[in-house]
Every structure is written in C-alpha cells, then in structure tokens.
N, C-alpha and C positions, 0 to 999 in steps of 0.2 A: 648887607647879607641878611638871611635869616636863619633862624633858628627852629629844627622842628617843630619843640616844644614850647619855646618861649616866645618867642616875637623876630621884631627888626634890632637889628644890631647894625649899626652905622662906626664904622672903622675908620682912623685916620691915618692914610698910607703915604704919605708926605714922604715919611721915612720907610721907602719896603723893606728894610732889613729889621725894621722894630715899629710894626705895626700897633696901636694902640687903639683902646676901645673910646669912642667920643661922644656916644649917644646909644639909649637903650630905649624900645617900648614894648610894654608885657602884648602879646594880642591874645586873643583868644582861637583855640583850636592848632591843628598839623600845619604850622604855617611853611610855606613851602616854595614859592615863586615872588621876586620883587621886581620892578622898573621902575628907572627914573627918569622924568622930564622937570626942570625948573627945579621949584623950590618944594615938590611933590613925591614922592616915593609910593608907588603901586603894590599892595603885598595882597599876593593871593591865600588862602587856606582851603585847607581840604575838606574845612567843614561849612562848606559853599559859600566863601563868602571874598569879596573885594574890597579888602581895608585901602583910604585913603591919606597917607599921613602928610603933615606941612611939617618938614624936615630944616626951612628955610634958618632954625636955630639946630643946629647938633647935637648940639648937648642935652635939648628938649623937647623931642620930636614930638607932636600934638597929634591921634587920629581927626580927621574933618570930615572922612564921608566916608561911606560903606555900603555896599549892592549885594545884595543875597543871590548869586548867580544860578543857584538853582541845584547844582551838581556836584562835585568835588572841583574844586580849582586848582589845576596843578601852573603853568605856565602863563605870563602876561607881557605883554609889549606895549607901548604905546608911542603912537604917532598922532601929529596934530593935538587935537582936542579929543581923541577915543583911546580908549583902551579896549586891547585885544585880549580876550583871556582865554583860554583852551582847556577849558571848562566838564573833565571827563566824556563821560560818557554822551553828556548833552553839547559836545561839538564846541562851533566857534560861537563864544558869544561877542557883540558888537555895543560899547559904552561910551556914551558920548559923557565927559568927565570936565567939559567945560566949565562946569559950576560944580566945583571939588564938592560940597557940603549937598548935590543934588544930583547926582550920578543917575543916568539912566538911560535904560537898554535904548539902541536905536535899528539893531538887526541880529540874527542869528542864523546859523547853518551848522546843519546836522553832518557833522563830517564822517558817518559808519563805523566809527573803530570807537578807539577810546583818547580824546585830546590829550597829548601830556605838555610838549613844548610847541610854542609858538613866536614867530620872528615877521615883522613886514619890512616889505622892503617897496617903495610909492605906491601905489596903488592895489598892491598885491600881497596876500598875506601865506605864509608856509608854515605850514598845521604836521607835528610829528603825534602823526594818531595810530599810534599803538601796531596793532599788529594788520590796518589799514596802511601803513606807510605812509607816505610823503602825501598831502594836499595843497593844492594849490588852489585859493581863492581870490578872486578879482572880488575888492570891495571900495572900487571908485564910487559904487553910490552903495554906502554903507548900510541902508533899510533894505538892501536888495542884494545879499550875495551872492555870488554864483562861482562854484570849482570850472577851470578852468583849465588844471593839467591832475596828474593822479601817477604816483611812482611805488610800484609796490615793492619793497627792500623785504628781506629775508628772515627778519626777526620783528621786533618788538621796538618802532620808532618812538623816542623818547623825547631825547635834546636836538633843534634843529638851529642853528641859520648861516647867515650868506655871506661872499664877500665877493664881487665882483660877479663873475657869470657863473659860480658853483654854490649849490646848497651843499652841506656840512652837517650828515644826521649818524646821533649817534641813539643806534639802534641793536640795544641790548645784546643778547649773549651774538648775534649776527656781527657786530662792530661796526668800524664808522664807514658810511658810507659817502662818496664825494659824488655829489649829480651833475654832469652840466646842465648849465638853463642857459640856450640858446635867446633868450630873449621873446620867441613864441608864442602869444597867447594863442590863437585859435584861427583857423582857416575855415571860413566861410562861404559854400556855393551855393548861387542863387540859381533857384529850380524855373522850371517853366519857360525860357530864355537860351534863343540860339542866336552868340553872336555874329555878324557878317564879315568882322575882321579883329584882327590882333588890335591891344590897346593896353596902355596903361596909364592911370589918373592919375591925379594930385593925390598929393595923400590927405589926410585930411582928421583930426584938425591940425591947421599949419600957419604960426609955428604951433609947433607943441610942447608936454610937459607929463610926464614922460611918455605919454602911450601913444601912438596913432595909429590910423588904418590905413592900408595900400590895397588899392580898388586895383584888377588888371581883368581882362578881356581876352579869351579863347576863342577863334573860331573851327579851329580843329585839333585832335588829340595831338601832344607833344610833351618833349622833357623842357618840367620849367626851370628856372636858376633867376633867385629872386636875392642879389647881394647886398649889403649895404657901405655904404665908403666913408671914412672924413674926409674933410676938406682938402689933404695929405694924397687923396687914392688910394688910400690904406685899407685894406676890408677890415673890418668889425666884427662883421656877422652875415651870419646865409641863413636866411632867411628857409629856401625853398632848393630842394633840390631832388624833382620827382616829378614822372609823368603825369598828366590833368588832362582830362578830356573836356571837350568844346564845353566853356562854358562861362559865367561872371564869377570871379572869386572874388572875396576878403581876406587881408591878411592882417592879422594886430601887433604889432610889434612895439617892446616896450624896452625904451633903452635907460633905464635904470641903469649908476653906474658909471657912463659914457658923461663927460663934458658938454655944456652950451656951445653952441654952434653948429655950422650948418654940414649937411648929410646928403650923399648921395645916393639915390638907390636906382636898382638897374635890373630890367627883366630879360632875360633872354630865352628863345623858345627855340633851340635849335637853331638851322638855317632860318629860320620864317621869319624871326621878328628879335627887333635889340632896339631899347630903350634907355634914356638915364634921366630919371627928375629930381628937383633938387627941394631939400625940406629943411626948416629950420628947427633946432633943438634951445627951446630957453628955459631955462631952471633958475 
C-alpha cells in the first residue's frame, strides 16, 4: 500500500484479522498508486515521477529505478516488461521497465480528459480519465497506441478494472459503473471494392493469442449475425448483429478471459448465406 505522504508500506496479511506492518520506504512527494510484478513494486506520485522498488527483502525495500513521467501520476499497472501509468493530464504513458535501474518511455497517448486509474487486460489497456470516461487502448505494439473503444459515464472516471467480459469504473459523485466488453475491437470496411459473392475467411492470425481478425465478404445489403462457439456449441459472444451493405469487412475480436482451445465462428446473412470456420485459441 501507500501512503500519501510518506511512501510504500508493505503489510503482512498472513493473518487478516491482525495485519502487521513488515517493511517501510520514506518516497518522496503525494505518493499515491502501486503495482506489483516479481520481486518489484511500481509506485507512482503525484509529483511526476515512477518510483521503482526491489521489494524482493520486506523488511528492506531498496528504490532501483525512477522515470520522471512528466505529469502527475496517479494510477500504474503492469504487464510483461511495461509499465502503464495514467499519467494526469498527459494520458497514458507506455515504460518499458525491463532494466528496473533504466526505465524508459517506449509510447504514449494522449487520452482528452485527465488519467487517474488504469488496468490492462492482454493487449488492451482501460484508462478511467476523468470526466473523459472510460478509454480503451490497443497497445499490442506499444511505440504505437491507438483508442480503440470510448465509453462516456456521467461523472468523473477515477478507479477502473475488469473481470471477465465487464469493466468495473468507479466514477465519482455518478458511482460505479459496470460496462460490458463484448470482446470488440473494431470493424473494419474496405472502400473501393464490390464483392461478387458471399464469403467468409480464415481468421487470421491462427492459432492465436488473444486477438484475431475475421475477414467476411458482402455481395449485397443484409442483416449480419457474426457468433462465436466453444468446442461445447456453446456461444461465448456475438460478435455482429446488424445490417452491412455490400462490401469486405474486418472484424477484431479479442478473447481475453476465454480458455486455450479451439473456437467456432459463424456468419449468417439472412437466407443468403451460413458459414462456420474453425480457429484455434493457445495462451
């Protein structure tokens, strides 16, 4: 945990009825957001900065690295080898934290509001900025991110994240909001292109981990229904369910969540056209 004023506080809750303190470090400035991977604790402050500690002893937690982020640091996650920090007013910043003692920036995005919390969930990161609401960033290539979805809630997004297919924002005097995330990224039509018949591809990449695309082909207006099955017949998720006129789409869908193994998916266009191909999930 931390401490406003004072630093990182590291508890020993072995015992929840009689928690004890097991390790202390003074930091400097509003400290105010921590994460942990390994043997590393991430503590953000409001006085721009990203403390790195080696926590790996309790009792004597060392700083080892520190990024001056630029902004106020309220919120930090980390996955992999980055750290996410939601960075006020200057958005999401992107740290690649591989070399604890040599921290440094690898991307950034400007999220409109003001960042306060931030949570990823594989490839995908959710930004509770401020009176901008809910963002959603794809940062599969981390020097390049890109919003992706955008959920405007009724107050003041603060504390976000997930668990299964709901983001979980609590958003000030408005209160908490639950989202679904259909799993979603982004439907994409290619211009210029009239096809001569119904179709639907490989998805591709396959197998995958977690993301993939589903390629399908329009040759005239119709309601689409784009499902997805386990192995079971069981639907998971709907993808698609809404009229498209003659054309090539993209669909990105990201099963975060969901178990290794393999996956059905199936287009249906009305009477015209029924599809089902099959894809593999390996995490």
């Amino acid at each position: 945990m931390t401490d406003f004023f004072t630093g990182l506080y590291i508890i020993d809750v072995s015992t929840p009825s009689s928690p004890q303190e097991a390790g202390f470090l003074e930091l400097f400035g509003f400290v105010y957001g921590v994460a942990v991977s390994g043997n590393y604790a991430y503590v953000t402050s409001l006085f721009t900065d990203l403390f790195i500690i080696d926590v790996s002893t309790p009792s004597s937690p060392q700083e080892v690295g520190f990024f001056d982020t630029g902004d106020l640091a309220y919120g930090v996650t980390i996955s992999n080898s980055y750290a996410y920090v939601a960075d006020g007013g200057d958005g999401l910043r992107i740290i690649d934290v591989s070399t604890p003692s040599s921290p440094q920036e690898v991307g950034f995005f400007d999220t409109g509001g003001r960042a306060y919390g931030v949570t990823v969930i594989g490839s995908f990161v959710y930004v509770a900025d401020g009176s901008d609401g809910l963002r959603i960033i794809d940062v599969s290539s981390p020097s390049s991110p890109q919003e992706v979805g955008f959920f405007d809630t009724g107050g003041s997004a603060f504390g976000v994240t997930f668990d299964s297919s709901f983001v979980y924002l609590a958003d000030g005097e408005a209160g908490m909001y639950i989202i679904q995330n259909d799993l979603i990224v982004s439907i994409y039509e290619e211009s210029n292109y009239s096809p001569k018949s119904f179709s639907l591809a490989q998805n591709y990449p396959n197998p995958f981990n977690p993301s993939t695309i589903i390629k399908f082909s329009l040759s005239s207006t119709g309601l689409a229904t784009l499902k997805i099955y386990n192995a079971l017949g069981e639907e998971v998720a709907e993808l698609l369910d809404k009229e498209f006129s003659a054309g090539v789409y993209e669909v990105a869908w990201n099963a975060i969540g969901l178990p290794s193994g393999v996956y059905f998916y199936a287009l249906k266009v009305e009477d015209k056209f029924f599809e089902v191909k099959k894809m593999l999930l390996l995490k």
